[in-house]
Each structure stands twice: as C-alpha cells, then as structure tokens.
C-alpha positions in Angstrom: 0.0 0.0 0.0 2.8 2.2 0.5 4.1 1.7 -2.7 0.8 2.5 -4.0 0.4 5.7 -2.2 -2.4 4.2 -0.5 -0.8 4.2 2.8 -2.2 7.2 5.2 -0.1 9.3 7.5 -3.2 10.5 9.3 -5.3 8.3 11.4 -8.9 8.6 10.8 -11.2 10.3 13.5 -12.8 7.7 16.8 -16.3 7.7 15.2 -14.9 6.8 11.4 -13.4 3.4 12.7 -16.2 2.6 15.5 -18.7 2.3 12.1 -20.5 -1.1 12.6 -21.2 -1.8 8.4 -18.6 -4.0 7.0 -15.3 -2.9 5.7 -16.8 0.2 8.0 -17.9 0.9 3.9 -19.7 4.2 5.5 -16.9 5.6 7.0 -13.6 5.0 5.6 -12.6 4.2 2.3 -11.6 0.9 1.7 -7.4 0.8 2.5 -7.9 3.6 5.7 -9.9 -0.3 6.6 -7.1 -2.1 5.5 -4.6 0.0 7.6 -6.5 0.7 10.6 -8.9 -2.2 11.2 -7.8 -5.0 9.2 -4.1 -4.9 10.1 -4.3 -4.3 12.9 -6.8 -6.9 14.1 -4.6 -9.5 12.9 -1.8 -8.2 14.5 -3.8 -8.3 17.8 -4.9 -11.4 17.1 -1.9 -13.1 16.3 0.1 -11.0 19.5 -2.7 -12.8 21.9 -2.4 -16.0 20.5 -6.2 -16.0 19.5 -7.8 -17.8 16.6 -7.5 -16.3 13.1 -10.4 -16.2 11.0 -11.0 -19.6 9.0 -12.2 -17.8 5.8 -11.7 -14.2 4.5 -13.3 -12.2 1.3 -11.4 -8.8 1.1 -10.6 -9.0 -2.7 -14.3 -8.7 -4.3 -14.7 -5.3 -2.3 -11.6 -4.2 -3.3 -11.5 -4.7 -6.7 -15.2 -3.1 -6.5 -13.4 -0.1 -4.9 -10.1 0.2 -6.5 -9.3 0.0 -10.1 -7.3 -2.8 -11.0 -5.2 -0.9 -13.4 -4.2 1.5 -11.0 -3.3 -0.7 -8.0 -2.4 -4.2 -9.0 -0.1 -4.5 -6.3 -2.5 -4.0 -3.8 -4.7 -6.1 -5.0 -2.2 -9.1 -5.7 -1.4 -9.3 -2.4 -4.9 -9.0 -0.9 -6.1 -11.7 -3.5 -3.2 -14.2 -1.9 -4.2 -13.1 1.6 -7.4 -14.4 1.0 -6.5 -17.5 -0.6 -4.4 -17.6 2.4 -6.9 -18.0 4.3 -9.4 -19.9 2.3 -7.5 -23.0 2.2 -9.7 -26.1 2.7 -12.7 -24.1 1.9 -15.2 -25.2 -0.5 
C-alpha cells in the first residue's frame, strides 16, 4: 500500500473506525480499513495467540473499490491473503 500511495499518515477520526457496516464501507474508504482495522486486528490477534479467522473475502470489495489498473499490487497481495486464508474451503 505504501508503494501505492495508498498508505495514510493521518489516522482517521474515533467515530470513522467505531462504524459497525462492514469494511466500515460508511466511514472510511476501503485501504484507511485495511490499515487501521484489518491490520491491525490480525496483529492483535496473532500477538494474543487468538484464533485467526478460518475464511476471508477482502478482494471482491476491493477490486469493486479500486481500479485494478491503477493498483495491482494491492490487490495481488490481498487476492493471496485471502487465498491464504481460504484453504480447505469449499
């Protein structure tokens, strides 16, 4: 993301990241969730020993969010996070 520019220096406000819709879609644009409620969550996750989720679907809202074309970097490395992650799933 930082390659991409897509990396933010400024944190977005209390209420932006306490949104409850998914990918807090209402609030923050789609890699301010990647940086500061995706990431980290797993870190926390993984720093407490906790289970990590058994399935994940990032890339369709991404690439419904981003244009391809203009961040395929990104969107690489969020399409082998998920398949990462969806191992064994049918």
């Amino acid at each position: 993301m930082r390659s991409e520019q897509l990396w933010s220096a400024r944190q977005p406000s209390p209420e932006a990241l306490k949104s409850e819709l998914p990918f807090a879609i209402d609030t923050l644009r789609i890699e301010q969730w990647l940086q500061f409620v995706f990431i980290p969550k797993m870190k926390e996750l993984i720093n407490r020993g906790q289970m990590l989720p058994n399935a994940l679907a990032i890339s369709p809202v991404l690439q419904n969010t981003l244009a391809q074309e203009d961040y395929p970097l990104v969107i690489n490395a969020i399409n082998k996070i998920d398949l990462l992650f969806n191992v064994g799933q049918p």
